[in-house]
LOKOL-59533 format. One record per residue: residue in three letters; x, y, z of N, C-alpha, C in turn. Coordinates in steps of 0.02 Angstrom, whole numbers, plus 50000, padded with zeros to 5 digits. Example, Ala and Ser with C-alpha at 12.3 -4.5 7.8 and 13.67 -1.06 7.14 Angstrom:
// residues 2
ALA506604971650390506154977550390506604983550390;SER506424988850354506844994750357506455000250394;
This chain:
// residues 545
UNK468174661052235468144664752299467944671952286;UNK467624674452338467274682552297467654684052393;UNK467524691752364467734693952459467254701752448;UNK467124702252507466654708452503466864714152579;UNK466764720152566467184722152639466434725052676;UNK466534727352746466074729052760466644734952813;UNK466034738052875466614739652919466674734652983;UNK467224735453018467644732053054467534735953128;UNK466954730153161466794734653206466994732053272;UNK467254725853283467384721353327468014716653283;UNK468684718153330469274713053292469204705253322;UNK469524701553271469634693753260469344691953211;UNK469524686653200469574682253147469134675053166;UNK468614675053130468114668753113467964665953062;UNK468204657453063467874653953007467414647653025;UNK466944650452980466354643652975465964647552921;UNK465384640852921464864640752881464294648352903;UNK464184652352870463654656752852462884654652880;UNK462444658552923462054656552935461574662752921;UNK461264665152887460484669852870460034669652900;UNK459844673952959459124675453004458864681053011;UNK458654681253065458364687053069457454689553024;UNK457694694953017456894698452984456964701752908;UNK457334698252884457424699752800457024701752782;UNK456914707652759456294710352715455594708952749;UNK455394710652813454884708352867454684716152863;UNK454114714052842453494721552845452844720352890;UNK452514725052898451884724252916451294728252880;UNK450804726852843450354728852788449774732752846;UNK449704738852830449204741452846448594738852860;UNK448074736452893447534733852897447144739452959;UNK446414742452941446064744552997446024739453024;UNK445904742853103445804740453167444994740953179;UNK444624734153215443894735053227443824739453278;UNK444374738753325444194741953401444854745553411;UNK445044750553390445824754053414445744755553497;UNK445144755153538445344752953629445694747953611;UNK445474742253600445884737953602446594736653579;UNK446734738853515447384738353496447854742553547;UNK447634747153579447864749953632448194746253687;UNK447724742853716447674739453759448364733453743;UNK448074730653682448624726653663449334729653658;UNK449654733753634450224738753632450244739453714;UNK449904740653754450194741553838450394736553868;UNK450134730753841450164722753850450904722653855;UNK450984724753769451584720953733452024725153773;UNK452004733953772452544737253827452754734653874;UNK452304732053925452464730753997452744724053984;UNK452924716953939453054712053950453894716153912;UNK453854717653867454254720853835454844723253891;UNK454684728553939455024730353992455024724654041;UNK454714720254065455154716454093455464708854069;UNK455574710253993455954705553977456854709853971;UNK456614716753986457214720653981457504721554037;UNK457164719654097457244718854132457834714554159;UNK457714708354139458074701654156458794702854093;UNK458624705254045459234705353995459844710554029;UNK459584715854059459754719654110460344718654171;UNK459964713154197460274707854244460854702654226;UNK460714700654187461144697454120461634701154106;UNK461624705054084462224711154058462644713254112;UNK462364713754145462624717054229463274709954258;UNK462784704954257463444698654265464004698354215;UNK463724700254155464314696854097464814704154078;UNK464624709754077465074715254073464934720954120;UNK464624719854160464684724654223464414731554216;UNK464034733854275463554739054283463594744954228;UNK464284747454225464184754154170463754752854080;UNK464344743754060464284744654003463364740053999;UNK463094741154055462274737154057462044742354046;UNK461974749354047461474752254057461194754253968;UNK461314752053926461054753153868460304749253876;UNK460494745353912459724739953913459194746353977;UNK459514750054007459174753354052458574760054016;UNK459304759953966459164766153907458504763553851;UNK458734756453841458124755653821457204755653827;UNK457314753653902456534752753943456474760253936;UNK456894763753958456824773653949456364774953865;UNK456694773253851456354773253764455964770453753;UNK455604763853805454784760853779454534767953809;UNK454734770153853454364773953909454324780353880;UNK454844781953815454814788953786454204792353749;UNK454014798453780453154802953765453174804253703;UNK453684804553655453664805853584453354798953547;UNK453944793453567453894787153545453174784753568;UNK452994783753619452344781853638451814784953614;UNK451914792953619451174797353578451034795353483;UNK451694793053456451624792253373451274786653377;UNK451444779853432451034775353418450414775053420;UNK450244778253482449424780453511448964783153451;UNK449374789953418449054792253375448994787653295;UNK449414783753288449124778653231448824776353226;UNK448744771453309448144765153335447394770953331;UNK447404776553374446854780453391446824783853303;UNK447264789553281446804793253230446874789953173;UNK447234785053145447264783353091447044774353094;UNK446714771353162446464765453171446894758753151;UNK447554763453157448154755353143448004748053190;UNK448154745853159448214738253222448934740553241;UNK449034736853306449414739353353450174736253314;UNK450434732053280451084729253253451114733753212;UNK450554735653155450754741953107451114747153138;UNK450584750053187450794757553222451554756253253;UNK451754750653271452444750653318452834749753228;UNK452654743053206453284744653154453374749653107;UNK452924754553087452904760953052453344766153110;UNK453054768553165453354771353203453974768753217;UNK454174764753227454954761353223455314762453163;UNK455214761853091455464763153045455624771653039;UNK455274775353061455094782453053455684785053064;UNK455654781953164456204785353193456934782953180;UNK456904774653161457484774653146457734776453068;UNK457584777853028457644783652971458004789352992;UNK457544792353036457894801053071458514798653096;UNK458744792153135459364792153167459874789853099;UNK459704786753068460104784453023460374789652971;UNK459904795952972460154800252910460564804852947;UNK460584805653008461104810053046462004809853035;UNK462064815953034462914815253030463384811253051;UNK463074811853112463594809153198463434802053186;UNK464054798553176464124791853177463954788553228;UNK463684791153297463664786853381462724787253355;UNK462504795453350461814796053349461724790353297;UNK462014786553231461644785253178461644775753204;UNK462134775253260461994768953306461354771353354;UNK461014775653352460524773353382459744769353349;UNK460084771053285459164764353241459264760253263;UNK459944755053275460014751253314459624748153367;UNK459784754053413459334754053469458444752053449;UNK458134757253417457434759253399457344750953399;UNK457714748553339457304741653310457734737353351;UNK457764737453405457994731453481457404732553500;UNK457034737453513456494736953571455854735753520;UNK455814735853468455334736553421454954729753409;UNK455774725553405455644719353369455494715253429;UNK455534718953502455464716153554454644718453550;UNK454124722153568453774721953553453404718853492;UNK453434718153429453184714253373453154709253403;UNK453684703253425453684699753450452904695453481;UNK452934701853531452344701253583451554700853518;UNK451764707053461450974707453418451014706453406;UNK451464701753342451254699953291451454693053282;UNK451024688753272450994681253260451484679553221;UNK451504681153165451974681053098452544683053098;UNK452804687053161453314689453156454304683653173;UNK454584683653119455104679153114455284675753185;UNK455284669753189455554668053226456254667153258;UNK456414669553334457034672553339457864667253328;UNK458374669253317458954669053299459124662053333;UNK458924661553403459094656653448458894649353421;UNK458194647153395457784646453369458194642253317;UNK458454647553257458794643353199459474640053227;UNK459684641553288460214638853288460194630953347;UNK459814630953373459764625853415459934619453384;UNK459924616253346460054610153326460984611653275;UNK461184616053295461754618153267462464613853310;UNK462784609453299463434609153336464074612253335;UNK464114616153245464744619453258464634626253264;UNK465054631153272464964638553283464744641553189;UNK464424644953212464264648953132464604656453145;UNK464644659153085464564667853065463894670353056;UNK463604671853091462844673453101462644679253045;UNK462214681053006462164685352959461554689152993;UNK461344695952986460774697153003460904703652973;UNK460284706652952459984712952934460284717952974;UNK460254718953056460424723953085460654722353154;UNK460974721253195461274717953244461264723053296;UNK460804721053336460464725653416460614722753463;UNK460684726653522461134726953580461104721353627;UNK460294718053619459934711653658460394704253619;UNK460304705753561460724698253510461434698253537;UNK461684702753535462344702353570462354698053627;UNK462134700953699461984697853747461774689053737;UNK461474689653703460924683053688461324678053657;UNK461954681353626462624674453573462874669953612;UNK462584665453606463074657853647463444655353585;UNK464064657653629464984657353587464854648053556;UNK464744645653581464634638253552464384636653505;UNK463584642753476463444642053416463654647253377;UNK463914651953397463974658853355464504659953359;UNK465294658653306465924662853318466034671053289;UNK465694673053256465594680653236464934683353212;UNK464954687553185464084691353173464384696153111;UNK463774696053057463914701153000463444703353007;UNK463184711152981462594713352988462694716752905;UNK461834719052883461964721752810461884730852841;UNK461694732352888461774740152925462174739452994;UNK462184744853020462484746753085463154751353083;UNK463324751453139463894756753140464464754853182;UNK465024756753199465844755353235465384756853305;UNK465004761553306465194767653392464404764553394;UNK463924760853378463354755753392463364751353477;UNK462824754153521462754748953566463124741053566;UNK462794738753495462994734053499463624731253468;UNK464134735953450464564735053409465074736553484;UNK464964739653513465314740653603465234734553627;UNK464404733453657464494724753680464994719453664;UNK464884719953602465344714153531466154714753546;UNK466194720453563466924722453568467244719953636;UNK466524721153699466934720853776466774713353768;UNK466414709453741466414702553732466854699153706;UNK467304702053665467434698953605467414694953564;UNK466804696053529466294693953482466494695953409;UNK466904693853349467244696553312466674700153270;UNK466534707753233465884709253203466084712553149;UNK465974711653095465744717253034465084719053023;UNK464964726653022464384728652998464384730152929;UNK463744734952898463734739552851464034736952799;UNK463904731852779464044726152715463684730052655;UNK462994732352694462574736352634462534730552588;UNK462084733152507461934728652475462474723852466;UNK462884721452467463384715452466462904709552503;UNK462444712452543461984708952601461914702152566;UNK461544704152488461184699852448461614692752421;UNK462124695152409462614690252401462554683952427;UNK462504684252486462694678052540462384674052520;UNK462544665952539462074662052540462364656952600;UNK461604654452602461654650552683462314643452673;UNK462314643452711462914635552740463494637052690;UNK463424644652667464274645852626464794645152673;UNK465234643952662466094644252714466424651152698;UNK466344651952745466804663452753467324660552792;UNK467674666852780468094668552839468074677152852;UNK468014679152923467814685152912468354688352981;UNK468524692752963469054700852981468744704453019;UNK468634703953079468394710053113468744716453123;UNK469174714353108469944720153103470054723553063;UNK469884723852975469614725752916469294726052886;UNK468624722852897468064723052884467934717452821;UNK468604714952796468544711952745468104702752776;UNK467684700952699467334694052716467314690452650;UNK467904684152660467844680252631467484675652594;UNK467114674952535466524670552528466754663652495;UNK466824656052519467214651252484467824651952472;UNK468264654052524468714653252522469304646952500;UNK469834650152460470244645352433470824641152489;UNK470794636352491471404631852563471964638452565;UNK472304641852503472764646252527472594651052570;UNK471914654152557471474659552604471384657052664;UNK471034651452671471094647352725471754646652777;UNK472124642252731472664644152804473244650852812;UNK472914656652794473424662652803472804663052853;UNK471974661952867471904665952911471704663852976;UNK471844655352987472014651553043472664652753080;UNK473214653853022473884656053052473764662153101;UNK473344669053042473324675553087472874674253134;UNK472004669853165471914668153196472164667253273;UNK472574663053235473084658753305473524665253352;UNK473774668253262474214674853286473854679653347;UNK473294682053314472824687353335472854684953409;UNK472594678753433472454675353507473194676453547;UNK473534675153522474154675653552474444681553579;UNK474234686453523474354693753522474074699753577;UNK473154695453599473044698753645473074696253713;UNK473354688653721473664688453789474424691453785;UNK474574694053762475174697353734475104706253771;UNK474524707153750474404715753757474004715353827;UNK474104711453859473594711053940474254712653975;UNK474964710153947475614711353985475844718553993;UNK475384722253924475804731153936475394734353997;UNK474804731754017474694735854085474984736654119;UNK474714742654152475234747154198476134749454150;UNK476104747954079476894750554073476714758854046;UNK477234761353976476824767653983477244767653900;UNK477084771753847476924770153794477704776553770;UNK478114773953799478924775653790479314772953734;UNK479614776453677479824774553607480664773153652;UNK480874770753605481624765153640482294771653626;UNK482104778253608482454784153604482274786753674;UNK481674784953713481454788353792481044793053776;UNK480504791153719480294799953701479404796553741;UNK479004799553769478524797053811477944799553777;UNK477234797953749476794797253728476324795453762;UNK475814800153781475304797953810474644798253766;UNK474454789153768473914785753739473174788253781;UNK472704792053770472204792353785471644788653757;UNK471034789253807470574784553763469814790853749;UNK469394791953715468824792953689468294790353707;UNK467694794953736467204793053763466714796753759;UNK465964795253727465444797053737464794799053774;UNK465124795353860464554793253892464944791653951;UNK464694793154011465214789954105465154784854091;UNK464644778654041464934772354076465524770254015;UNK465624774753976466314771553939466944772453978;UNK466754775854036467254774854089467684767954088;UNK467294765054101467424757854112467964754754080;UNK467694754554017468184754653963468754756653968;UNK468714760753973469384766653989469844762654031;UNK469674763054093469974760054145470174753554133;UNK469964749654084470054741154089470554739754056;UNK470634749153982471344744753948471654748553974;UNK471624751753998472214753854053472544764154007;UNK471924764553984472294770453949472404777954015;UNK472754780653976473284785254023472834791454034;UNK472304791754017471824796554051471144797153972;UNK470654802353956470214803653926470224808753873;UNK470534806653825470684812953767470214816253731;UNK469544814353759469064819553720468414816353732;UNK468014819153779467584818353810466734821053778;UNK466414821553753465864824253702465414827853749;UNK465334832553773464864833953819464054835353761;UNK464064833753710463224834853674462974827053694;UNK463214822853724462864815453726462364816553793;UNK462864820253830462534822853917462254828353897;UNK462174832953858461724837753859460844834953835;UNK461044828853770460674825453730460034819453791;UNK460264817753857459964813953899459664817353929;UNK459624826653946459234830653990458514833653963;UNK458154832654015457564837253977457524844553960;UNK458224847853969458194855053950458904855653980;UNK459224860653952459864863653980460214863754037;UNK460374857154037460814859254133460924863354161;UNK460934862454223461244868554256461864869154266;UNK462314874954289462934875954285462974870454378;UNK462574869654400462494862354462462494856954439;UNK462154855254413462124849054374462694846654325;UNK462824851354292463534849154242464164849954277;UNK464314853454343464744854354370464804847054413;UNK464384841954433464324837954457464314832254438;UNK464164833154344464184826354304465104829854269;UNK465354832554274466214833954257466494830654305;UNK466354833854391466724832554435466714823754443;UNK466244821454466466054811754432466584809454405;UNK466634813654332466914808454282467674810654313;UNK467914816854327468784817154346468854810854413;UNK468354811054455468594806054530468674800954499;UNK468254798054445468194791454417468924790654395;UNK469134795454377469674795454330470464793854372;UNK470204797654441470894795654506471444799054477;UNK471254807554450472094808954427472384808954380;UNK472094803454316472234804954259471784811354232;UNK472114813454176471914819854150470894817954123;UNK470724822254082470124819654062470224828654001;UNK470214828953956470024833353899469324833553891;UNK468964836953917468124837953898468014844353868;UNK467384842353802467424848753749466714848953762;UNK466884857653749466124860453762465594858653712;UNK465034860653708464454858853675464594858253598;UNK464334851253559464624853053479463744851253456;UNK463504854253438462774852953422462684856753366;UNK462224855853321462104855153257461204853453243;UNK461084855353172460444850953164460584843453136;UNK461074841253124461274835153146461344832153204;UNK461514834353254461764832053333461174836553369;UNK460604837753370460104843053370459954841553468;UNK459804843053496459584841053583458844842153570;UNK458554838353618457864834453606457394842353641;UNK457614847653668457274852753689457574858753645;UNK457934859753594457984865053554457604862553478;UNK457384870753442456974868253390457614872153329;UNK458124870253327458714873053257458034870153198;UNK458194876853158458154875853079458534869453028;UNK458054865852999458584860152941459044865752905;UNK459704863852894460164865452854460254858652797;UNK460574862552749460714856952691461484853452692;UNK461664858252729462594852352739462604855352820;UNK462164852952887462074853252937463154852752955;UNK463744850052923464174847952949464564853552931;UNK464334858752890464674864052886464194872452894;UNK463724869152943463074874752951463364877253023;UNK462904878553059462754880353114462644879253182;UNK463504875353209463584872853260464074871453292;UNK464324866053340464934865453385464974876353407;UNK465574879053384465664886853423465364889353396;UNK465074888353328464664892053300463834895853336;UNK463814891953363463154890553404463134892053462;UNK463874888853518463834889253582464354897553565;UNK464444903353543464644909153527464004914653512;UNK463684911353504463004911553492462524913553528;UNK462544908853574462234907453649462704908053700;UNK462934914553703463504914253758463324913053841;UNK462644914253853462334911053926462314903153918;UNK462284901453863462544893053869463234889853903;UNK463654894453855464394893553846464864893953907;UNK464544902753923464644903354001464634899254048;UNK463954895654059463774892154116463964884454096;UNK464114882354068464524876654041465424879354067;UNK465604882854033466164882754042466254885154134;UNK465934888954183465914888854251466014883854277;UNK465494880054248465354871554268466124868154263;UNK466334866754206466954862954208467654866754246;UNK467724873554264468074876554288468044873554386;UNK467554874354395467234871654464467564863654496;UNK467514861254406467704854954405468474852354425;UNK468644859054394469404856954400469664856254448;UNK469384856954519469684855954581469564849654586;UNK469394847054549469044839254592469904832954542;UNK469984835654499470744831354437470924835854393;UNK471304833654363472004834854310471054835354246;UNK470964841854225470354843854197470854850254123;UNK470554846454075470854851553999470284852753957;UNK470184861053938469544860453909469744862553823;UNK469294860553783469204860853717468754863453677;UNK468964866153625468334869653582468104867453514;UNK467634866253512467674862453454467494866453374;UNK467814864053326467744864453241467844872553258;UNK468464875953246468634882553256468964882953182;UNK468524890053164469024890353100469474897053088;UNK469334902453146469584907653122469824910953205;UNK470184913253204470724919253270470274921653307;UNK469814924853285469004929353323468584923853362;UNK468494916553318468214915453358468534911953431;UNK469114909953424469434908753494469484914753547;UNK469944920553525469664926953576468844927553604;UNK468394927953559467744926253581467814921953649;UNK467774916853617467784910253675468194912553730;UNK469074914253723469324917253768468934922253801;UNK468564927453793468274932453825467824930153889;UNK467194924353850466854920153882467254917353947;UNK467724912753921468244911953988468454915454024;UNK468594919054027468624927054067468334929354104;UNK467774929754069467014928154110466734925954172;UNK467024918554131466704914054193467304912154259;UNK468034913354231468294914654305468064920354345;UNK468354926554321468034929154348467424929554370;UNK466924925654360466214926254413466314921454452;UNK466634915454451466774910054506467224915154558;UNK467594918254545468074922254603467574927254639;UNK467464929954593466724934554649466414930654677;UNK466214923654666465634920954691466034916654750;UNK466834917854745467154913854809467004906554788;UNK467134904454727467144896454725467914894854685;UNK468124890554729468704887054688468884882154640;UNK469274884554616469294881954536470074882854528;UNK470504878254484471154878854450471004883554383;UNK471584890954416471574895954364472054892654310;UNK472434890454325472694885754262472694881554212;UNK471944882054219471674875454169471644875354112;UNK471964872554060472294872854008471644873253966;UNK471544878253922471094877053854471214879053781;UNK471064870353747471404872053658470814869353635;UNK471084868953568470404870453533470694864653476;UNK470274863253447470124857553370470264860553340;UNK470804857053302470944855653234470574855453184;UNK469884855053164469464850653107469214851153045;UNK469604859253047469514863252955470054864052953;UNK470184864452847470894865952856470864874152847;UNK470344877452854470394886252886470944884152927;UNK470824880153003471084881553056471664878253042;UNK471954871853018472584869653003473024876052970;UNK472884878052902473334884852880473214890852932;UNK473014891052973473094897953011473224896153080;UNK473614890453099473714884653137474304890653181;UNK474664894553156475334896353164475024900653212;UNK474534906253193474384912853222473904909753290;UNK473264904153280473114899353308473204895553384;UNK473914894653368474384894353419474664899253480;UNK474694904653451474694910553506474134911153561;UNK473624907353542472934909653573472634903953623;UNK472944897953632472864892853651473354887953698;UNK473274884153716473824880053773474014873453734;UNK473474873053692473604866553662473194863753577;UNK473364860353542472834857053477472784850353508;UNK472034846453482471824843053451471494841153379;UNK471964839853361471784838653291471354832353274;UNK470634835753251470184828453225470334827053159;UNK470624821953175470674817653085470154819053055;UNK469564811653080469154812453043468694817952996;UNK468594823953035468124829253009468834831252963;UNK469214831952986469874836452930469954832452894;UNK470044825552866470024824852799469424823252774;UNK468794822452804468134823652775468234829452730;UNK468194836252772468314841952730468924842852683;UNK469604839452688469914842252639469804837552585;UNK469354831252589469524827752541468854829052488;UNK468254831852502467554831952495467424827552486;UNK467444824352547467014815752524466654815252593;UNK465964814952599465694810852646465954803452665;UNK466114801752724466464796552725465794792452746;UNK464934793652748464564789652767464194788652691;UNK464194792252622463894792852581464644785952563;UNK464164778252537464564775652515464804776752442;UNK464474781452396464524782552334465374785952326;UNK465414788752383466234794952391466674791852429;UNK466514785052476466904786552548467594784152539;UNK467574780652470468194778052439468734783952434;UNK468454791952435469024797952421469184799552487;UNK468664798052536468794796952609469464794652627;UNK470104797852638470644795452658471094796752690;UNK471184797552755471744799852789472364798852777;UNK472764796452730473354793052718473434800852646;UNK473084801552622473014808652580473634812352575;UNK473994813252537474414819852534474124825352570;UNK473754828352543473524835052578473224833952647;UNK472874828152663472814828252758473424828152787;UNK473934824352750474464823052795474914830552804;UNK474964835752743475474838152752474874843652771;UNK474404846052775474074849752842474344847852936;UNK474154841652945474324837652993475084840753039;UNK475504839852973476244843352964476444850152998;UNK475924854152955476054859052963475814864053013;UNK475204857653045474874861853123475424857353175;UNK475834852753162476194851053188476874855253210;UNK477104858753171477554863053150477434870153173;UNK476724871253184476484877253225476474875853300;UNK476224871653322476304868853380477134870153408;UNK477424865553387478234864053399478324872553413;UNK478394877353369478754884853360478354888353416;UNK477554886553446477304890353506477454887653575;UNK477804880053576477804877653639477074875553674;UNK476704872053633476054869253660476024861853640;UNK475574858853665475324853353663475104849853598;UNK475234844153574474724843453527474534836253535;UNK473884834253519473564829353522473194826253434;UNK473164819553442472794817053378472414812953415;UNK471674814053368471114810753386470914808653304;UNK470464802753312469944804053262470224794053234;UNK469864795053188470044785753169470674788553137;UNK470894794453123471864790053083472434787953168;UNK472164792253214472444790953270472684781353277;UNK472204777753273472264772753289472624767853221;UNK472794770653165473354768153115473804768053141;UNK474164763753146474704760253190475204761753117;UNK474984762253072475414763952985475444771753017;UNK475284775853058475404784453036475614785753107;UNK475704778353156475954781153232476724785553204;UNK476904782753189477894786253180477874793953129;UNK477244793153107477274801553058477004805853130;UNK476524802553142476244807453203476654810053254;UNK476914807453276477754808853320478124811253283;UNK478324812353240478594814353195478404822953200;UNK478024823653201477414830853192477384831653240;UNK477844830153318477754834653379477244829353411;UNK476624826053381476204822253436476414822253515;UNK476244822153560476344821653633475844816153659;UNK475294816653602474864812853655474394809553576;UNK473884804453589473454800153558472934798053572;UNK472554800453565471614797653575471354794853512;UNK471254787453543470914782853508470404781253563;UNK470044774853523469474770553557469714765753619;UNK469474766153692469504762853726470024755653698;UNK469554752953657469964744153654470724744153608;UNK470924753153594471524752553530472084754053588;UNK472044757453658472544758353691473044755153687;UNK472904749453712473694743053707473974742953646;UNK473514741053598474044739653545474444747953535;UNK474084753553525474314759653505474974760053572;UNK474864756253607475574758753676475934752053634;UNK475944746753635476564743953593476844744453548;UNK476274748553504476704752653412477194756253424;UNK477024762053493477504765953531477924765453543;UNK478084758853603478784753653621479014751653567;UNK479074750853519479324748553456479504750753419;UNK479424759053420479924764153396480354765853390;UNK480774766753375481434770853379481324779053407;
């Protein structure tokens, strides 16, 4: 028996036979074009069938998980339709006389490269995306191109573990549970289009196997962990039945966690914890609302800056805030101002490459920077606050100056809403991130200046541990469980407690159900995890002392 881990991007537990598809090592060889009109022509062909096969998948999605979590397929036709994406192809077919499958799969590889080498784990789910619509076009050009997934499985009667290269947002949709009980991919990401689908489906998934990919072989017997990422290869009868038992367990467990709705995430001492959920985007609303979490612990406003053709207006963002609080009916919503980077870069600013973009020139660094940004952003969500229970945040702060800064800015912008006679809650609470340990050791003084912490795991033990947690060569030093994350953690805990403020945990240690009782422990009040961790993170709670 060999076992190989990958990440754990969708929980449950699947066993069967191994099945290998997809576009393994699928290239397309340069060849001039006789007539690049034509290959043109052909590429508009393939677009327009392309969009309305996205069309109907669209429709599809809309029945099976409902309007918000469809619109990735909406996002997609946006992206045949995108003037960057469309001009690289034009100019391959036209100045460099590609045939039209070259120009799309070169241009497809290009861009998904740029998404993949990015910091931000959501942006590096978007290659994802690229090669969904790509392979949807090829499709249309190229003769040769693999035949699809559905295809190998038709003459199949029992369910397989589907293996594939890269697992896009359409395959999801497209899994009939009868032939397919889970999906491995050798790339992808947790915060992936299609690793969300997989999740509101529940479709058990590991990605990012990486070379382990090679390993596999077809009609092997796995058993595979969507919950740890771990994948069994030939498993031994003892392997076998520990993970039919947890199986059985797992099924049981989440008609089990459909019962804590509506309760509230109270330790058996009466001490009350509020579970928030994490969101990138209004339609993770949805989400939100379905497991029932107790309001929005950290809201990303660079995803909504990242969809505009240029800088909102303090109208426009005051209107996409106010949205998301009605949606919300009252629960709170934590939304953080702009965190942008030449990693997290917006499609109308031209930032300089930096060489460690994650410790360069961005989140306050930037919007302190651009204080007519900051300003009119922060108006915007002030405006907002009449509409719900609205908490604002600052993100990756490492030093006293720059919060006064920011404070000043705030200052600012009430005061110009009061001259301008618009109403707004002067009370609206604003703290700031946790996410260096600058700001953890100076956590104490920190505290004077603020209403509340959120502490991001993830970036804080990125930095204290120096390990890229996406460079797989390090991500093994990658560890939140760490002595030194934890007793930082501690000790902004301990600053908190002595100022009488708030404190919050976000980030993937949030959702260790192993560090819920340290986190309470450290003052916690509140918990932001991922949409689908609410329930269980509210029964770790009840089960406290």
């Amino acid at each position: 028996m060999k076992k190989i881990r990958g990440i754990g991007a969708s929980r449950g537990i699947a066993i069967g036979k191994l099945v290998i598809t997809g576009e393994q090592g699928y290239t397309v060889e340069y060849t001039e074009a006789e007539d690049s009109r034509k290959e043109l022509e052909r590429f508009e062909d393939a677009r327009k069938k392309a969009e309305k096969d996205l069309d109907q998948v669209y429709l599809e999605a809309v029945r099976r998980v409902g309007k918000e979590s469809s619109m990735i397929f909406q996002l997609h036709i946006m992206m045949l339709q995108d003037q960057d994406f469309y001009e690289a192809i034009r100019d391959s077919i036209i100045k460099r006389h590609s045939k039209a499958e070259y120009a799309v799969w070169k241009v497809a590889q290009q861009f998904a490269a740029v998404f993949s080498s990015m910091e931000d784990e959501y942006m590096r789910g978007r290659a994802a995306d690229v090669a969904d619509i790509s392979r949807r076009l090829l499709r249309y050009l190229d003769p040769h191109f693999p035949k699809d997934f559905e295809e190998s499985l038709q003459d199949r009667e029992e369910p397989c573990i589907l293996a594939v290269e890269n697992v896009v947002p359409s395959m999801i949709m497209q899994l009939d549970s009868k032939k397919v009980s889970a999906i491995v991919s050798r790339e992808g990401s947790r915060s992936s289009h299609s690793a969300i689908l997989a999740r509101i489906l529940g479709i058990p998934a590991v990605v990012a196997v990486g070379p382990s990919f090679s390993v596999f072989k077809q009609e092997e017997n796995v058993v595979l962990d969507g919950s740890t990422g771990w994948i069994f290869l030939e498993p031994d009868e003892e392997t076998l039945c520990r993970f039919r038992r947890q199986r059985d367990s797992f099924l049981l467990h989440l008609e089990q966690l459909q019962e804590l709705r509506g309760t509230k995430a109270i330790t058996k001492s009466n001490r009350y914890v509020e579970i928030y959920a994490s969101i990138t985007r209004p339609g993770d609303m949805e989400e939100v609302l379905e497991n029932d979490g107790d309001g929005v612990g950290l809201y990303r406003t660079e995803y909504y800056f990242m969809n505009t053709k240029d800088f909102p207006t303090e109208e426009e963002q005051y209107h996409h805030y106010a949205s998301l609080l009605q949606e919300l009916n009252g629960k709170p919503a934590v939304i953080r101002t702009l965190d942008v980077g030449t990693d997290r870069q917006l499609p109308y600013m031209n930032m300089m490459e930096e060489d460690n973009p994650s410790m360069g020139f961005r989140a306050m660094r930037f919007s302190l920077d651009m204080p007519h940004i900051l300003v009119t952003q922060m108006k915007a969500l002030l405006r907002a606050s009449s509409h719900g229970d609205l908490r604002v945040l600052l993100p990756m702060i490492t030093t006293v100056q720059e919060v006064k800064q920011a404070k000043e800015y705030w200052r600012q912008a009430k005061e110009a809403l009061r001259r301008e006679g618009v109403p707004f809650d002067e009370n609206t609470p604003l703290g700031i991130m946790i996410e260096t340990p600058a700001a953890a050791l100076t956590a104490a003084a920190l505290a004077k200046e603020v209403d509340y912490f959120s502490i991001g795991t993830s970036d804080l033990t990125q930095f204290v541990t120096a390990a890229d947690r996406n460079n797989p060569k390090v991500a093994y030093l990658y560890d939140f469980h760490h002595p030194a994350v934890l007793k930082l953690i501690s000790m902004v805990g301990d600053a908190a407690k002595e100022a009488g403020i708030g404190l919050n945990i976000s980030g993937e240690a949030a959702g260790d159900i192993t560090l819920t009782e340290f986190f309470l422990q450290c003052g916690a009040s509140s918990l932001t995890v991922a949409p689908h961790a609410v329930l269980e993170l509210r029964r770790t709670v009840q089960q406290l002392d």
